[in-house]
PAKEVEX-810321 format. One record per residue (C-alpha): residue number from 1; residue in three letters; x, y, z. Coordinates in steps of 0.02 Angstrom, whole numbers. Each point is the difference from the previous one (the first is absolute). Example, Ala and Ser with C-alpha at 12.3 -4.5 7.8 and 13.67 -1.06 7.14 Angstrom:
@domar 1, dose ALA, c1 615, c2 -225, c3 390
@domar 2, dose SER, c1 69, c2 172, c3 -33
//
This chain:
@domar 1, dose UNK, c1 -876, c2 -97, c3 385
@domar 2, dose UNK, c1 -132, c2 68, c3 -73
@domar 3, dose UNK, c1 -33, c2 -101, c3 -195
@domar 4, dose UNK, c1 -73, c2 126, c3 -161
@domar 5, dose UNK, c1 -47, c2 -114, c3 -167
@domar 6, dose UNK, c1 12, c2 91, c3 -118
@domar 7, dose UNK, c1 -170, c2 8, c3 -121
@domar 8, dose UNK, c1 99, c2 98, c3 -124
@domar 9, dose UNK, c1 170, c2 14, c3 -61
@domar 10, dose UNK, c1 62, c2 114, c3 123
@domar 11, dose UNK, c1 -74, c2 112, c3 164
@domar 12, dose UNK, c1 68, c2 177, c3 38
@domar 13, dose UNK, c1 76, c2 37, c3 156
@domar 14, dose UNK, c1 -137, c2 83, c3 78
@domar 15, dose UNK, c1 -137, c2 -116, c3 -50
@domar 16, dose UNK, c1 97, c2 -127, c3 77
@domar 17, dose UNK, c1 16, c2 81, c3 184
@domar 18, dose UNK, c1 -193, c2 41, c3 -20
@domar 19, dose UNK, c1 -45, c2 -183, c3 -34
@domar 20, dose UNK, c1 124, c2 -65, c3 141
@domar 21, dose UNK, c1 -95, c2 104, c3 118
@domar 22, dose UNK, c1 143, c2 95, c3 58
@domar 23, dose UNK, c1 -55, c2 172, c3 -54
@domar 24, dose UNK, c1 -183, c2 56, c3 9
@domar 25, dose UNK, c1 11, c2 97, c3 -173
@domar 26, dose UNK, c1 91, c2 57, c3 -146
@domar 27, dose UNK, c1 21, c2 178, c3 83
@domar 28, dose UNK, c1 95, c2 -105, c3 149
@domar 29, dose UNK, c1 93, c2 -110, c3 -131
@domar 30, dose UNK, c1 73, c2 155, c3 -56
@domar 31, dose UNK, c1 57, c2 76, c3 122
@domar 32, dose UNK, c1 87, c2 -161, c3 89
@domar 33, dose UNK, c1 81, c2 -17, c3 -190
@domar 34, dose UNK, c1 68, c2 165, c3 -11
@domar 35, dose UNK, c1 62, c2 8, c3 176
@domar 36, dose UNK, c1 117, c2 -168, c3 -44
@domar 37, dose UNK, c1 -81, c2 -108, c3 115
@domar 38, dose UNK, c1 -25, c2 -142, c3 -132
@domar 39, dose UNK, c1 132, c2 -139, c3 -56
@domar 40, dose UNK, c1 -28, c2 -82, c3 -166
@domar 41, dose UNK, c1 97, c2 -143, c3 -1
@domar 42, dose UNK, c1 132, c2 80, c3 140
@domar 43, dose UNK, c1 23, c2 151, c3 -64
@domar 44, dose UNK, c1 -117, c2 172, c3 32
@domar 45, dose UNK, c1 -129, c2 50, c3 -139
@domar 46, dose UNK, c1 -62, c2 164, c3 -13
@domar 47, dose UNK, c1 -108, c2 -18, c3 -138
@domar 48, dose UNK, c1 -169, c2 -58, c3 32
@domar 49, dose UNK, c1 -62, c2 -40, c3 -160
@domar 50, dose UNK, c1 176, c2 -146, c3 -19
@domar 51, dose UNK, c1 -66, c2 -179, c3 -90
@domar 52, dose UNK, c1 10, c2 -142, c3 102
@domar 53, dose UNK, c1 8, c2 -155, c3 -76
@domar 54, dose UNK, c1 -6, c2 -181, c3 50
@domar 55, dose UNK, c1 161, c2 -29, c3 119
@domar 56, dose UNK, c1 13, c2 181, c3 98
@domar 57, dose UNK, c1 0, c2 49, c3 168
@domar 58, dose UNK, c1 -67, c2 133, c3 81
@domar 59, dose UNK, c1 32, c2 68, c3 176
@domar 60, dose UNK, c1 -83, c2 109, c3 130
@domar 61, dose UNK, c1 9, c2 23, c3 158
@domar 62, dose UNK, c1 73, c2 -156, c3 58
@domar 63, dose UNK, c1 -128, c2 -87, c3 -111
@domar 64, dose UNK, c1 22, c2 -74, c3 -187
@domar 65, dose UNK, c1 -94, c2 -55, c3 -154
@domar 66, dose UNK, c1 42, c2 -127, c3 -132
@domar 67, dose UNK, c1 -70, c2 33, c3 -170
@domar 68, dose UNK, c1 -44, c2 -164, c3 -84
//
């Protein structure tokens, strides 16, 4: 499981699959967003710019990030 500290109170959505390395861009964060391929915390997300804060978990294709 992939580990994001947070440097700020919160990350969006998108900046968060970016940093993970599991998208190559914001135009690819995007689209795997709006297609409801993401979980936040089990359930699908849709919008890409959604705070994460300390505690969440995303998923992607089989692989997840933990926002700390």
């Amino acid at each position: 499981m992939e580990v994001i500290k947070l440097r700020e109170e919160y990350i969006k959505l998108g900046q968060a699959l970016k940093a993970a390395g599991l998208v190559e861009n914001g135009v690819d964060a995007k689209y795997v967003i709006t297609d409801g391929l993401v979980k936040v915390n089990g359930e699908v997300e849709v919008q890409r710019g959604k705070k994460l804060y300390a505690g969440d978990i995303v998923e992607f294709e089989g692989e997840k990030i933990k926002i700390e």
